[in-house]
N, CA, C and O of each residue as an XYZ file, in Angstrom:
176
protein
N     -83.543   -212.243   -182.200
C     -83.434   -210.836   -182.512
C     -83.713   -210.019   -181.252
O     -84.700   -210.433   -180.644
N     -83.071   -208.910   -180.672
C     -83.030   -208.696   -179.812
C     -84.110   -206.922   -180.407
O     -84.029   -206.237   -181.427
N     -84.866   -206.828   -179.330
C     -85.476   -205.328   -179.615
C     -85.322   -204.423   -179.280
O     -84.713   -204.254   -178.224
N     -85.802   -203.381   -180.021
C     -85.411   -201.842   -180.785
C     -85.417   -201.190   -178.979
O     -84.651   -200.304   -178.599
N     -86.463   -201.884   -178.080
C     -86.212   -201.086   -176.836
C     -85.231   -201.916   -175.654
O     -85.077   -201.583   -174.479
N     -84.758   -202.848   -176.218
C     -83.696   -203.740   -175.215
C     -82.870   -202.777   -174.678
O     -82.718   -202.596   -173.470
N     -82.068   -201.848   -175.998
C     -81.316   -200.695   -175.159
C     -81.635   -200.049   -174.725
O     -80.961   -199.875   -173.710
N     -83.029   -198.851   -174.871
C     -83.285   -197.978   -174.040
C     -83.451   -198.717   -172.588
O     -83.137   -198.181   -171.525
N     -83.824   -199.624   -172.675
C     -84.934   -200.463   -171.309
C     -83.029   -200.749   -170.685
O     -83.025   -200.968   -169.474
N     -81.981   -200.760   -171.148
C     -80.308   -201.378   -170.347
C     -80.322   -200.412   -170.141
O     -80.536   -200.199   -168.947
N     -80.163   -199.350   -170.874
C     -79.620   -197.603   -170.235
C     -80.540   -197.232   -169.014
O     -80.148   -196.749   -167.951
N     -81.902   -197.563   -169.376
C     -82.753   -196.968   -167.946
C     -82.585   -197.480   -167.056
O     -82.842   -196.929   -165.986
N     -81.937   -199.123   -167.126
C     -81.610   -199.814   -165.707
C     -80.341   -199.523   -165.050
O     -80.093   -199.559   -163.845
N     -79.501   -199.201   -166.122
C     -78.243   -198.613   -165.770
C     -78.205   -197.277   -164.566
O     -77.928   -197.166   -163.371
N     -78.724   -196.262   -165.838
C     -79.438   -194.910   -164.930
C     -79.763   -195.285   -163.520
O     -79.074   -195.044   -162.529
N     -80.832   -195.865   -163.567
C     -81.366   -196.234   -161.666
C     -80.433   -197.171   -161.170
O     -80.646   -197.360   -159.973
N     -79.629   -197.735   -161.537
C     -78.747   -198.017   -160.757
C     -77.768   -197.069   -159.688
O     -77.301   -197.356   -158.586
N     -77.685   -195.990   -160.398
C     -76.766   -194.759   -160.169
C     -77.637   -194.414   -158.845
O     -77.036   -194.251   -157.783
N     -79.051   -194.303   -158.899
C     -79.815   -193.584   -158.057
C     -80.478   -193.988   -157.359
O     -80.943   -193.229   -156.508
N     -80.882   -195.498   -157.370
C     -81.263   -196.100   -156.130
C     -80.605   -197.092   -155.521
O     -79.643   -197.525   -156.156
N     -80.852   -197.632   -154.384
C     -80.456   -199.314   -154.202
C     -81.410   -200.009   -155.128
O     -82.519   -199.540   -155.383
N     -80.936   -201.196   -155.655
C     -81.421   -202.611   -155.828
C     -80.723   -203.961   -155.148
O     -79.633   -204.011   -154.578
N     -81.533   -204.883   -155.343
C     -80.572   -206.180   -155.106
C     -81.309   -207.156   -156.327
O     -82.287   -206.863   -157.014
N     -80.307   -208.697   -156.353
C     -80.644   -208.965   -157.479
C     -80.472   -210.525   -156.638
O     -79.655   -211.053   -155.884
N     -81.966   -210.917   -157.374
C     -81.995   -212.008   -156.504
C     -82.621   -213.222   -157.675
O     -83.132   -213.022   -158.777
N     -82.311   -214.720   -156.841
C     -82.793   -215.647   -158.350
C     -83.933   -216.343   -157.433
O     -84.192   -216.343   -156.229
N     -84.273   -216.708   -158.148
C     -85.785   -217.486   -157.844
C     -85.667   -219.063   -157.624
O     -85.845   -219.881   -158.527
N     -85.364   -219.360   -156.389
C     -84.957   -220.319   -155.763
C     -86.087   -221.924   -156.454
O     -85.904   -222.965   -157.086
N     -87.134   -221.228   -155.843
C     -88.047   -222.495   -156.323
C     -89.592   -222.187   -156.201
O     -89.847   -221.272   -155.418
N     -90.373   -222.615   -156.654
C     -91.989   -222.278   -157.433
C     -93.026   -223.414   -157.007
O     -92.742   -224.609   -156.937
N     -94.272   -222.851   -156.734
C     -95.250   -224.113   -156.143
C     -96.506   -223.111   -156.985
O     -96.722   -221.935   -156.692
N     -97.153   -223.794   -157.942
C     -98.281   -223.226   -158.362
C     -98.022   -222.830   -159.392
O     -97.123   -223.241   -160.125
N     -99.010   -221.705   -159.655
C     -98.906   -221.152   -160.838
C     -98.024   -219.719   -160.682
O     -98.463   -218.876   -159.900
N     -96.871   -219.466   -161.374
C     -96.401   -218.212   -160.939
C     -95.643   -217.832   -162.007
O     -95.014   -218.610   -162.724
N     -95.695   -216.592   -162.128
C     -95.045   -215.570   -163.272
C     -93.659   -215.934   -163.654
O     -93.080   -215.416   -164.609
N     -93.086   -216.938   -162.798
C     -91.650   -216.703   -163.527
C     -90.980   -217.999   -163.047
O     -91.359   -218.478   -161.978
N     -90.059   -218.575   -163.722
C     -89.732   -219.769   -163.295
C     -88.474   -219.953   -162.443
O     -88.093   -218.854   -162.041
N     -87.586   -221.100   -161.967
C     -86.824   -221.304   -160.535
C     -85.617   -221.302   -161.883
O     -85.559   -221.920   -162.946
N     -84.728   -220.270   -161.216
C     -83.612   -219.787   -162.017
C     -83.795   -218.649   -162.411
O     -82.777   -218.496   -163.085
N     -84.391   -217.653   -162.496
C     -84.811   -216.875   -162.908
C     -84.351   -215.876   -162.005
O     -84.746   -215.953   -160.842
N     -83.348   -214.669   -162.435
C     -82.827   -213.663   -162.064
C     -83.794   -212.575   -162.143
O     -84.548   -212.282   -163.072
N     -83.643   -212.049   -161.041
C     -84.595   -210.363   -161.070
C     -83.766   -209.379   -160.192
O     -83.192   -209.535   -159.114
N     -83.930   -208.088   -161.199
C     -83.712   -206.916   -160.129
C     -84.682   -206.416   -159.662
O     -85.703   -206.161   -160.300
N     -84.428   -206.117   -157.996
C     -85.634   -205.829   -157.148
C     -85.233   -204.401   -156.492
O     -86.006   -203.838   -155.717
């Protein structure tokens, strides 16, 4: 089930898209303990 703020939270990324740079980068590979795992897409 996808949530009630999935869309506001796409439109607001949309929006700043318009108005800033980003880049979008994946998460190559992980040593330790870390927030997010290797594959893992982020906009930065």
């Amino acid at each position: 089930m996808v949530s009630i703020n999935a869309h506001r939270d796409t439109e607001i990324f949309l929006t700043r898209l318009t108005l800033e740079p980003v880049v979008l980068v994946e998460v190559a590979s992980t040593q330790g303990s870390v927030p997010r795992d290797a594959g893992t897409w982020m906009v930065v």
